[in-house]
Every structure is written in C-alpha cells, then in structure tokens.
N, C-alpha and C positions, 0 to 999 in steps of 0.2 A: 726544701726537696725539689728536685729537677723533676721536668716533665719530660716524657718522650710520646711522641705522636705512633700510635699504633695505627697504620694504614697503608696502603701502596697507591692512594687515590693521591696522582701527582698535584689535583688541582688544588683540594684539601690540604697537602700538605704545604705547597706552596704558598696556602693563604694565610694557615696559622705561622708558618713559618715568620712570613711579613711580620706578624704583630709580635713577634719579638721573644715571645712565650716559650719556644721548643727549643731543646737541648738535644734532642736526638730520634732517632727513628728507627722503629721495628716494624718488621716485617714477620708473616709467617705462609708456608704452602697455599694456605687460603686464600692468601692475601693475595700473593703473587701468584696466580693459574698457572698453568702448564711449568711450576719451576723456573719462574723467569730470574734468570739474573743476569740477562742486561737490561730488564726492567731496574733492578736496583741499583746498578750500576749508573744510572742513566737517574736515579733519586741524587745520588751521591755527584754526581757533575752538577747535577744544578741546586744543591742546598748547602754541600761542603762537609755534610754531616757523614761520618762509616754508617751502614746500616746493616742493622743485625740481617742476617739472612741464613737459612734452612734450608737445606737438602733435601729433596722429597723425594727419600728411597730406607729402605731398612737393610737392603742386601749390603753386606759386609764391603765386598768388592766395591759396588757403585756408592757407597758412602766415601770410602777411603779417595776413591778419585774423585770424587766431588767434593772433598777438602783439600786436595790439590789444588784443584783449580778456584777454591775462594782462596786459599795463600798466593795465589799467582796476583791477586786483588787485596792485599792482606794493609792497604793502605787506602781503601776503599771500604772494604767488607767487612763485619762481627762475624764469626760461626757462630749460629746457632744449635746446639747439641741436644739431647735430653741424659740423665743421671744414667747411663748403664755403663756397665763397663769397656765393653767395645769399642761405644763412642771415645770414652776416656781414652782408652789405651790409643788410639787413631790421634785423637785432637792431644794430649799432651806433647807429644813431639812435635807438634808444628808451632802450640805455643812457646817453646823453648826459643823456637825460631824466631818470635816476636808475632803471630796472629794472635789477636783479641777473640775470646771465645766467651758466649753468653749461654751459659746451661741453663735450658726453660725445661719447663715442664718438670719444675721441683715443689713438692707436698709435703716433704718433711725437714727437720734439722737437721738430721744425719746426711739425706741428699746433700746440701747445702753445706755441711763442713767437707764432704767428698769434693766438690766443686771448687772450694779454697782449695783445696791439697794439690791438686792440681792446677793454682795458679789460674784461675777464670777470672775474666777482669767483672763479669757481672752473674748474678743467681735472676733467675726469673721466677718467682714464687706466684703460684695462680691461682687470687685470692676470692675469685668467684666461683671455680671449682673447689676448691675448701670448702667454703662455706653450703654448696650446693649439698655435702654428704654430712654435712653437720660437725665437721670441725670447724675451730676459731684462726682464723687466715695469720690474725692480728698478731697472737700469743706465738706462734709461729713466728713470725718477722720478727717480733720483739726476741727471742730467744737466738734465731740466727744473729741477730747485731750485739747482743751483749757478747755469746762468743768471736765471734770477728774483731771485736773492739778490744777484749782481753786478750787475745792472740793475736795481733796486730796484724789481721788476715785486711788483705786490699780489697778483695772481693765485695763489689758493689751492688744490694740488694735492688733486685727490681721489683715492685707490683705488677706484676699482671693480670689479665682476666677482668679487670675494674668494668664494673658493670654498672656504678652509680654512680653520684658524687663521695655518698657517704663513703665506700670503699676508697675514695681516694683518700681522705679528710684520715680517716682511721688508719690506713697504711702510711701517711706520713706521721705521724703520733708514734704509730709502734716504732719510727726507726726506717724504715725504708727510704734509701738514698736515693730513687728513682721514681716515678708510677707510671707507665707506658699504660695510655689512655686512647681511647678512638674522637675523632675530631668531634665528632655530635655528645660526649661529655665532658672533652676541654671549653668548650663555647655552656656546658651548664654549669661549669665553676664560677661562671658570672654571677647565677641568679640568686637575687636575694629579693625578697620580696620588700623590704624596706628601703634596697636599694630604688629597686621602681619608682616606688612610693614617693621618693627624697627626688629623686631626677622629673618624675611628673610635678610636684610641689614648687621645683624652683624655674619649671618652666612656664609658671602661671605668670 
C-alpha cells in the first residue's frame, strides 16, 4: 500500500518526503487557509508530486470556476470533489479533458461506484469519520475493492481520516490502494516496542 502525506506543512512534508516513504500529497481547505493554491502549487515545484486540492466554496458558479482554473494546472493539481451531483456533472467534463479528480468525503459503496462511473482516478473513504458514528470503515473498503476489482474500475481507493496506526494497518488489509496520513502518524508506523527494545540491546 502507498502512503500519501496529509499536510500542507512544506517543512514536514519536505522531510518525510527525503526519507523516501511518500508517494503523494493531499491537501484540504483546512489545511491550506485562505484557499491557497499557489501554496500547492509551490508543494508541487518542489516535490514533483500533483497534489490533491479543494475548492473552498459551495456556490455552483464559484465552484465551476475554480475548476477551471485547477485544469489550467491539470499537470500540477488533483481536484478534489465531494459525491453530489453538481460536483460530478462540473468535474466529469474536465476529466474527459485528462484532470485527475479525487472524490473525498465518501461513507459509502454506492458513493464510491458513483465515483468510478465517472472516471476518478482516486475515492477518499474517511475512515475515522465512520467509525466515529459506528460504522466498520474497513467492510466498506473491503466491498468498494471487490467491486472495482470485478469491474475492472481504475479508480484508486484512498484512506482517509487515519487517526491511528491501527487505521492505517486495517485499511491496508481491507484493500485500500492508498492511506493519506498526517506526518506525526507516518513517523508512529515506526514504533514497535520490541523494535526499541532490539536497537537498545545491540547498542550495549
């Protein structure tokens, strides 16, 4: 499973990046304040990696032009979308065009085969929000990849949301092709306590 660094903290990303670990980088409104995207644009000069990025607006209008202008960057940028139809009907013409679009903010399977139909090169499934109302994130990814796999949908599942390790450990299990992760629990997939253990022992 590939890892993607959730952050827009250039120095974090720039260090995990060094160590070899990262495949790719998301972003979201939060991340980047005021709608920055020549903040991402300016990830994307200096990593080489496209990075997912989101629009921070709901109006129909200012959506539509603000996916104009990540196509204008369409060799730089991911859209990032959420599963309504608006967005779809806006973002499937562009991806015709060749823009990579990453529909996040998906909770179900249905979401997630909408997402294929429409050609999304990634699903963001958010699996700490699942779990937070009592559904299983896991059974969910697992059911979106058995169909994708049988229908020979491209569409490349993400984890999102990963709030632990264990959510990462478990979402790569169920099938998920990605886990976009925040830099303070890429650096806990180190810890093992008998790793310690084995490294202070043979430093006696």
């Amino acid at each position: 499973m590939m890892i993607f660094i959730d952050s827009a903290d250039s120095q974090e990303i720039y260090s995990l990046i060094d160590s070899g670990l990262i495949s790719g980088i998301t972003t979201n409104p939060k991340l980047l304040t005021n709608d920055n995207m020549s903040h991402a644009l300016e990830l994307y000069k200096n990593t080489g990696y496209k990075i997912s990025y989101q629009p921070k607006t709901t109006n129909p209008i200012m959506f539509a032009s603000q996916i104009s202008k990540v196509f204008e960057h369409k060799d730089k940028l991911i859209l990032k979308i959420p599963p309504c139809i608006d967005c779809f009907g806006y973002a499937s013409q562009f991806i015709k065009k060749g823009l990579d679009v990453n529909v996040t903010l998906v909770f179900s399977v249905n979401q997630a085969i909408l997402a294929g139909n429409i050609g999304a090169k990634y699903v963001s499934v958010f699996v700490g929000r699942l779990e937070d109302r009592g559904d299983n994130p896991f059974e969910i990814i697992q059911d979106i990849r058995k169909i994708y796999d049988m229908n020979n949908i491209k569409t490349k599942i993400i984890a999102a949301s990963i709030r632990n390790v264990e959510h990462a450990q478990k979402s790569a299990v169920a099938g998920a092709h990605i886990s976009t992760i925040s830099p303070k629990i890429i650096r806990e997939l180190f810890n093992h306590e008998l790793t310690e253990k084995g490294i202070a022992d043979f430093a006696k």
